[in-house]
MIFIVO-289085 format. One line per field, with one value per residue (C-alpha): residue number from 1; residue in one letter; x, y, z. Coordinates in Angstrom, 2 decimals, padded with zeros to 5 digits. Layout:
residues N
margu: c(NUM;...)
lopa: c(a;...)
X: c(X;...)
Y: c(Y;...)
Z: c(Z;...)
***
This chain:
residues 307
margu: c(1;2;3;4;5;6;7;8;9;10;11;12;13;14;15;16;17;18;19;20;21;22;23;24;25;26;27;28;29;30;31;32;33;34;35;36;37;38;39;40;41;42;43;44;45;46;47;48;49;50;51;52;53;54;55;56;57;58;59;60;61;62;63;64;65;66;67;68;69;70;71;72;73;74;75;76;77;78;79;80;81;82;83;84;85;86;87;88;89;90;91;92;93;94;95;96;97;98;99;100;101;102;103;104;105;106;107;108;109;110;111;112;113;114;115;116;117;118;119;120;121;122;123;124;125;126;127;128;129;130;131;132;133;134;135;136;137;138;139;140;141;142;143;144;145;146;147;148;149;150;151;152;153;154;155;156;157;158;159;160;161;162;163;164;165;166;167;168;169;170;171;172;173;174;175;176;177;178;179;180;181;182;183;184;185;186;187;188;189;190;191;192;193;194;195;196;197;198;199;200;201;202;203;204;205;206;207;208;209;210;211;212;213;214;215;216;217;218;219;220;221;222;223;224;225;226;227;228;229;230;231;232;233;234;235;236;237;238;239;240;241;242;243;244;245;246;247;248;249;250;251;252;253;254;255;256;257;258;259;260;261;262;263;264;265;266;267;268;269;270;271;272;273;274;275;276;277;278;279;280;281;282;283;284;285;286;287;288;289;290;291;292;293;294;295;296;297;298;299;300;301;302;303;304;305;306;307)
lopa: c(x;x;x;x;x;x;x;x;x;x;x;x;x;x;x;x;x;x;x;x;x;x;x;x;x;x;x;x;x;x;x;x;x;x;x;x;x;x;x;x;x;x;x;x;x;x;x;x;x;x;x;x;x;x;x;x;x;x;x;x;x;x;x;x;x;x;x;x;x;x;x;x;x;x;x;x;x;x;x;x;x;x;x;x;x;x;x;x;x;x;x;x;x;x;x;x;x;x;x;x;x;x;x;x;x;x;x;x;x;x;x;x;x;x;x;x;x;x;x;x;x;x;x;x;x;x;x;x;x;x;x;x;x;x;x;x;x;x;x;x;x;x;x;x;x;x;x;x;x;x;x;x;x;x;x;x;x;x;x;x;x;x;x;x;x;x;x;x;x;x;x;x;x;x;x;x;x;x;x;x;x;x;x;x;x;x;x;x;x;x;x;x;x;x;x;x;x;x;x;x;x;x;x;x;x;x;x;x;x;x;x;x;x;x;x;x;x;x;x;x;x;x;x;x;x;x;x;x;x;x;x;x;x;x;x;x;x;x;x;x;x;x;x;x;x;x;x;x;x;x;x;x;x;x;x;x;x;x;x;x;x;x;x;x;x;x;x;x;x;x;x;x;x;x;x;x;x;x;x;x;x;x;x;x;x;x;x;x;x;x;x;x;x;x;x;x;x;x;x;x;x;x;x;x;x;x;x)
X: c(066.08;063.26;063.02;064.00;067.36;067.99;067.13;069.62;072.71;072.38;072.51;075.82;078.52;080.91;078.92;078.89;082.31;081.78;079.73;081.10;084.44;081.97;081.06;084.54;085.13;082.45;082.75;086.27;084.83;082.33;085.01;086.95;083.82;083.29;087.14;086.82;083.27;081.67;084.87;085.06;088.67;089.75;090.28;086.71;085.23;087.17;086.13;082.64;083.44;084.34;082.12;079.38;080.14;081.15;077.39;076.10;078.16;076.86;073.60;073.57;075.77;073.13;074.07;073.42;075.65;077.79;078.44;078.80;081.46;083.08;082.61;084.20;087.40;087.65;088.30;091.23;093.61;095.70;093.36;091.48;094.46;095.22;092.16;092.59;095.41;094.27;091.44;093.59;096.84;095.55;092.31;092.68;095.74;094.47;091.13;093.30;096.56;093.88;091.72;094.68;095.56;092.21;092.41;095.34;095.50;092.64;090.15;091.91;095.63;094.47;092.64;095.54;098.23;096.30;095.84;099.19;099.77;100.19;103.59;104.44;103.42;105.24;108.49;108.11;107.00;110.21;112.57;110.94;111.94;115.42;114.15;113.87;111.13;110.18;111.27;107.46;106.50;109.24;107.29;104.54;106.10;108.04;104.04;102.54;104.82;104.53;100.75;101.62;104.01;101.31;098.99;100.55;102.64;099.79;102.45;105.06;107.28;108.61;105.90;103.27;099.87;099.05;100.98;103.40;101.51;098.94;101.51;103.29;100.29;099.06;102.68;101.52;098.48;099.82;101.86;099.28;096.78;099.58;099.95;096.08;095.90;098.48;097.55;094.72;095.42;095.60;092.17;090.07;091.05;090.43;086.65;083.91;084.97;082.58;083.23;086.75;086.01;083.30;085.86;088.07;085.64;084.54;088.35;089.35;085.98;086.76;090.15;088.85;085.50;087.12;088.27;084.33;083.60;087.04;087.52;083.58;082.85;081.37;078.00;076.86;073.79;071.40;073.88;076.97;075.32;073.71;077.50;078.63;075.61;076.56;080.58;079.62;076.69;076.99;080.76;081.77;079.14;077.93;080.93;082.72;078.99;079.05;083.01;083.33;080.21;081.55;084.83;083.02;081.77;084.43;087.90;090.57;091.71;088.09;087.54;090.82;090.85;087.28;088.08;090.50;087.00;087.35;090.02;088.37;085.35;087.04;088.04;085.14;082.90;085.62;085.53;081.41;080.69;083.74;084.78;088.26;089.67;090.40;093.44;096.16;098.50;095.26;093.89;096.88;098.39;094.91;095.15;098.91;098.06;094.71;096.64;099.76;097.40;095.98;098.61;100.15;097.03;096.77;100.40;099.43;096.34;098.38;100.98;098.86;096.90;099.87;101.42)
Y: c(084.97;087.43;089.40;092.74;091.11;089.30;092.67;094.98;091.77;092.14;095.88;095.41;096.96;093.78;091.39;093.74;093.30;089.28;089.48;091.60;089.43;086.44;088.41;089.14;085.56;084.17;086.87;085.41;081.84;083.53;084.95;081.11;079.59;082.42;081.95;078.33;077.79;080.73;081.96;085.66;087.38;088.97;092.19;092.56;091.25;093.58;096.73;095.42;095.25;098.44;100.43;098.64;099.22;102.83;103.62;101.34;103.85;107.26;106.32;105.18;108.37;110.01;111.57;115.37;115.21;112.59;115.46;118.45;116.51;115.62;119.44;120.74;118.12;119.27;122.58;121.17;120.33;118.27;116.45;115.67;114.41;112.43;110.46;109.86;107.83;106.16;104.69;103.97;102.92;101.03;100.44;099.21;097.35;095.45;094.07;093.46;091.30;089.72;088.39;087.47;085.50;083.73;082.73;081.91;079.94;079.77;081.58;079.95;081.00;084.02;085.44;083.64;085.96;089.27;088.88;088.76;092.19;093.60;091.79;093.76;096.85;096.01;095.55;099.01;100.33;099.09;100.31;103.86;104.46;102.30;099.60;096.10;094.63;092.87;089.11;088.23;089.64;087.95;084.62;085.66;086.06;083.06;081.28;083.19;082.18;078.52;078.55;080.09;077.04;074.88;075.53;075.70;073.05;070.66;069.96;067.88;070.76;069.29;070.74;074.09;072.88;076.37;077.67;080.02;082.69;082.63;082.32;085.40;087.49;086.31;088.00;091.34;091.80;091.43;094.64;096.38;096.00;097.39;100.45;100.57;100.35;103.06;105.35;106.97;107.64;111.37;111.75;109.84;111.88;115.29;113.64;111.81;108.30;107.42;110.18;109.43;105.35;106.43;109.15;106.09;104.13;106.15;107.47;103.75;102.89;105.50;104.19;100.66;101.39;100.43;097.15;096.58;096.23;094.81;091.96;091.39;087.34;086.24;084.89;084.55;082.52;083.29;081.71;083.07;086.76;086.24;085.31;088.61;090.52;088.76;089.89;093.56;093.96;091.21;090.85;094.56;097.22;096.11;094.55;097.97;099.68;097.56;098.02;101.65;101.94;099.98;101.43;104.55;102.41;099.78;099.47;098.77;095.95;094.16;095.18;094.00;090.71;089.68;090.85;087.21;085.87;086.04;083.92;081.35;082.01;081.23;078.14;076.52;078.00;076.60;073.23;072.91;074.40;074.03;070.35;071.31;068.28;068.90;068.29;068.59;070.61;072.79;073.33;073.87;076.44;078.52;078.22;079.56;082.12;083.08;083.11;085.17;087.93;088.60;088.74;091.36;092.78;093.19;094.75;097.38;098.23;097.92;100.37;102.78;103.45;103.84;105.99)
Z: c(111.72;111.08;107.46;109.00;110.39;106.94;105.26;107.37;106.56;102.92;103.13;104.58;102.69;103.18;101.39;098.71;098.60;098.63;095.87;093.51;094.30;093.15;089.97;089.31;089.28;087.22;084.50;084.12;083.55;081.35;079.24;079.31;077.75;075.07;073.58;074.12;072.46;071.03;068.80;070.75;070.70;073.48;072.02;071.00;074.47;075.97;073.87;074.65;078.28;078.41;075.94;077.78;081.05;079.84;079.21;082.53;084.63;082.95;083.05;087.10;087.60;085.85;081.96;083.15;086.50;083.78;081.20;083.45;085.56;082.62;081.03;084.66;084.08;080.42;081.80;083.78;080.90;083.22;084.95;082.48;080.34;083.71;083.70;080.24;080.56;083.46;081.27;078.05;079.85;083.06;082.89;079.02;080.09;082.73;081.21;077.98;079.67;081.72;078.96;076.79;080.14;079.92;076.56;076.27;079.73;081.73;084.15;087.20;086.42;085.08;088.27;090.89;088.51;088.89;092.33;092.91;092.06;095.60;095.86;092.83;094.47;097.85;095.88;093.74;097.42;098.74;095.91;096.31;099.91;099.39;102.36;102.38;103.13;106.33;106.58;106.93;103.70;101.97;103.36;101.78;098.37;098.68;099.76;096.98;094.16;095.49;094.79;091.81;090.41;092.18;089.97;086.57;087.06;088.57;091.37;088.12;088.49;085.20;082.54;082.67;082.49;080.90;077.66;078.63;076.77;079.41;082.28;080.62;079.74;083.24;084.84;082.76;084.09;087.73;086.49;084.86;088.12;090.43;088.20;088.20;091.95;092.72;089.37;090.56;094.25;093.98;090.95;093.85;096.81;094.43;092.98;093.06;092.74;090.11;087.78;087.62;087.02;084.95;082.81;082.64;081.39;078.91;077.59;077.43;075.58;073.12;072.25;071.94;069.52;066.60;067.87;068.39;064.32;063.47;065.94;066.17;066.10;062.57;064.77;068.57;069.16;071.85;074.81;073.70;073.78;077.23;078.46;076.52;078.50;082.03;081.00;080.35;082.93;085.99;085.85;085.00;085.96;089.10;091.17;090.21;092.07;094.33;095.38;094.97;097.29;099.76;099.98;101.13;104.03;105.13;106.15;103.00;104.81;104.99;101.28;100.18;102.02;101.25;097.32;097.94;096.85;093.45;092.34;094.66;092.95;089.91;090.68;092.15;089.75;086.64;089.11;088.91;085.48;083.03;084.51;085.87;088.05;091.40;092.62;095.55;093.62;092.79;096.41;097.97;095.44;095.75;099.27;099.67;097.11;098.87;102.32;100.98;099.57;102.86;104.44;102.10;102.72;106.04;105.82;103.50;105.63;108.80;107.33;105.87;109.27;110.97;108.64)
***
């Protein structure tokens, strides 16, 4: 294959997509070994997450087109105040339930639970227009949930090999990244993408700065800070880039079923660099979850264009 045609494939928007699904991943097994070894809460890495990625996103937006977007929304009481909660509420939420998930469970569990959010959103979907939902998608639930119990159970179905605080904190999150996913539907048709992820950013870093001296870990040595670096910058900053870019540039249903990549990211990566056993109960539950997802995505895609 010659350089040119190698060049043009990684300029593809998909496989930015695939790789910022890959970051995703890994900065959730980055986060696993920092509560495990290095002491971090998950309060403060996510106040560091954010904060960080915060100032990543102004300065690739640019600080002067940053701070007059931002002056232009202040003048819009309403919106402004909209994308204020968005960061705080959702945004917040969601990097908060899902850390909690981590450390109190693991990066495997964690990332399968958040990805199931799209059932929750089918089901509010569903209650909103008062119709059931086709008999296929309630497959797919019933395959998702079975992945689900899969994997925490380790295929026993007699004991959680997770404490329930991480299965429960894991269920949140799924909640919190449905409201984050249908939230800002309306702020992203009316501007620029990236000022309103970068507004969030920056409303939800605000709210967590003081959780950045309180909950800050009594020492990091040199490793423990590069994983805190790859958290904020390679597993925050750039898959968002990278996704919001290609979104402009590929179909939702191509983004949404490649984004499947993460939580099998997390698991090999948790398989080859945190020594997690494989097993059937493990494969097959990431699998069903992995195949259920898809599926729900394809739906919503399906729908939506048809609509």
């Amino acid at each position: 294959m010659s350089p040119s045609r190698i060049g043009a494939q990684l300029r593809h928007p998909v496989l930015w997509v695939v790789v910022a699904a890959i970051l995703w991943g890994f900065s959730a097994l980055a986060a696993e070994e920092l509560f495990r070894n290095h002491g971090v809460a998950a309060l403060w890495l996510v106040a560091a997450r954010v904060i960080g990625t915060a100032v990543l996103l102004a300065l690739f937006v640019g600080p002067a087109r940053t701070a007059g977007a931002l002056g232009r929304l202040a003048t819009r009481g309403g919106e402004a105040a909209r994308i204020a909660l968005f960061g705080v509420l959702a945004l917040d939420g969601v990097q908060l339930t899902f850390f909690l998930a981590v450390q109190h469970g693991n990066a495997i569990t964690a990332t399968l639970l958040q990805f199931t959010s799209p059932l929750f959103i089918l089901a509010l979907v569903s209650l909103r227009i008062r119709q059931a939902p086709a008999a296929a998608l309630v497959v797919t639930v019933i395959a998702a949930v079975a992945g689900v119990v899969l994997v925490v159970t380790g295929g026993t179905f007699t004991q959680l090999h997770i404490p329930v605080a991480g299965l429960t904190w894991g269920v949140v999150c799924a909640l919190f990244t449905a409201a984050y996913n249908l939230a800002p539907g309306p702020m992203l048709s009316r501007h620029d993408p990236n000022m309103v992820v970068a507004g969030a950013f920056l409303a939800g870093g605000v709210v967590l700065l003081p959780s950045l001296f309180s909950a800050a870990p009594a020492h990091l040595d040199p490793s423990g800070l590069a994983l805190v670096a790859f958290v904020v910058v390679g597993g925050t900053a750039v898959p968002f880039l990278l996704y919001l870019s290609a979104l402009s540039k590929v179909d939702a249903l191509s983004a949404n079923v490649v984004g499947t990549l993460e939580p099998l990211a997390a698991a090999i990566g948790s398989v080859a660099l945190l020594g997690t056993r494989i097993t059937w109960a493990l494969g097959v539950g990431v699998l069903l979850v992995l195949g259920a997802i898809s599926a729900v995505s394809m739906n919503r895609s399906r729908v939506s264009a048809e609509g």
